[in-house]
N, C-alpha and C positions, 0 to 999 in steps of 0.2 A: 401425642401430636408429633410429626414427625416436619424436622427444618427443613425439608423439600416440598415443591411442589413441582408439575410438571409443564415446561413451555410448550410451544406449539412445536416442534421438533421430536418431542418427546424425549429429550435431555434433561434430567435434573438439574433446578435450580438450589443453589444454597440459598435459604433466606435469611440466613446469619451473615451472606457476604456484606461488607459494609461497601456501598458504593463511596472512592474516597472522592470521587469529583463533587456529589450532593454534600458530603461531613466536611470537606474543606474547600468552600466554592472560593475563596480566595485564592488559595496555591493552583486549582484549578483554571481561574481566570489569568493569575502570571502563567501558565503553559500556554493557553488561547493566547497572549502577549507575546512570548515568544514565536506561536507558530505565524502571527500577524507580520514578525521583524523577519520570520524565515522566507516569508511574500513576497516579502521588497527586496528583500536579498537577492532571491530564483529571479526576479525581475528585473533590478539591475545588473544581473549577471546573463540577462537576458536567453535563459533557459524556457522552454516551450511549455507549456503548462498539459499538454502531452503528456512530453517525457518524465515530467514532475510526477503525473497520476502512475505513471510504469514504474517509475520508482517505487512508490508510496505502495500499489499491491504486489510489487517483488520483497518488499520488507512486510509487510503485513502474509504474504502467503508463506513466508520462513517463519515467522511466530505465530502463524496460525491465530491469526485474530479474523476472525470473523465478522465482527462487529465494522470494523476498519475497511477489511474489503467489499463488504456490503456498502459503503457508502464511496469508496475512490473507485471500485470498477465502476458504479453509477456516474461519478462526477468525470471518469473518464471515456465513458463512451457520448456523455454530453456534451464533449469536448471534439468528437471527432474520431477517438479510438473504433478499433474496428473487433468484431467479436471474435474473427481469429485469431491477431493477436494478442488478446488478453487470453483464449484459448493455450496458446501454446507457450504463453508466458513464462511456466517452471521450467520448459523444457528449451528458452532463449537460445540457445548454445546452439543449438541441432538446426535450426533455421537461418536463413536468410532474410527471415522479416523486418530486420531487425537495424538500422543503420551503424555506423560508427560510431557515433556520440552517444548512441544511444545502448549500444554493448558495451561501452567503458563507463555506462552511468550507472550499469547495471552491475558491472562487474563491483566497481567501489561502493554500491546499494550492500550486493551479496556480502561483500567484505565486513564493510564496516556493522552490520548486522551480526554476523554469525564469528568475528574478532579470530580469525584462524591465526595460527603462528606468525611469529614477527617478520618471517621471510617470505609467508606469503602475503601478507599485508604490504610487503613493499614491491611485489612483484603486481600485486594489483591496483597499487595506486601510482606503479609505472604504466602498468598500461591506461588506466584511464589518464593519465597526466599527457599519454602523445595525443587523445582527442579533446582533451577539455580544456581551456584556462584557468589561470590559478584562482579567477573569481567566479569561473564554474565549477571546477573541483569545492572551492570553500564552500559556496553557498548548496552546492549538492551534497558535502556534508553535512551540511545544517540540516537538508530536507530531511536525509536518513536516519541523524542522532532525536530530531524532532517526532516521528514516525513510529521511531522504537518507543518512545517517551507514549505516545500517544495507544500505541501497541498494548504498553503493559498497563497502563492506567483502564483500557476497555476489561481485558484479560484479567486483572486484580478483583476490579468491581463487577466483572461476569455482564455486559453490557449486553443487550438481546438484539437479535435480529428481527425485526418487524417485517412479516407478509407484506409485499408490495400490491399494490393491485395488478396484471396484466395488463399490457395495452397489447395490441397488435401493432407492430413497426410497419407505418403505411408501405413502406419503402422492397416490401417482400413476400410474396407470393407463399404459398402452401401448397408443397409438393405433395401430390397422388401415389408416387414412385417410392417403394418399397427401398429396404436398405440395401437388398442384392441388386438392385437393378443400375 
């Protein structure tokens, strides 16, 4: 008998992985209690729950959690994101889509996520410090220390991605018009 079986992706599953959010629903629920104080945080620091979601899949698409982005590109395009810029999301930098607040929240996302050298770290939380406040800065580190938290906990335990159903976006027509044209 072999400890794989296959998901709907056609990915190996480990069935030995141990999900540790089910084996310690305790320590589980204090991380849910921190991501609850990170709320009120983003809140009182009166951060857009927007730019909260661009955070959250700019940190989840550098750790490649799938599980994570599956659920904040959802909760952020219910929010009002728009499907090109979550499209061109990795590639922030190259665009214009993008406001000030919101490329200094991404810049200290990218940072604090991927911990590059000490000198870049302070070159990037200079630059988010000229658009942000010191209780957007704080509480935007919470969102991205909480994210990674939530990152590796999907990633550890192998969390799956569930087929959504289709809906049609009443909001958009279905083009005739080939890709050359």
């Amino acid at each position: 008998m072999t400890a794989f079986t296959h998901r709907d992706a056609g990915e190996p599953r480990d069935e030995r992985r141990v999900r540790i959010d089910k084996r310690h629903p305790q320590t589980y629920r204090a991380q849910l209690e921190v991501a609850r104080s990170v709320r009120a945080a983003v809140a009182d620091a009166g951060l857009d729950r927007t730019l909260v979601e661009l955070v959250n899949i700019r940190v989840s698409q550098i750790n490649g959690c799938a599980y994570c982005l599956d659920i904040h590109v959802r909760d952020a395009l219910a929010n009002g994101e728009t499907t090109q810029r979550l499209a061109v999301l990795p590639a922030w930098r190259d665009t214009t889509l993008f406001t000030d607040a919101e490329r200094a929240s991404l810049t200290l996302a990218e940072s604090l996520t991927a911990l590059p050298d000490a000198r870049t770290q302070e070159l990037d939380y200079a630059e988010a410090a000229r658009h942000l406040t010191p209780n957007q800065l704080s509480a935007l580190s919470w969102v991205v220390i909480t994210m990674n938290a939530f990152n590796r906990i999907s990633i550890v335990s192998r969390h799956e991605v569930r087929s959504q159903p289709v809906r049609p976006d009443p909001g958009t027509t279905t083009s005739t018009r080939g890709a050359a044209s």
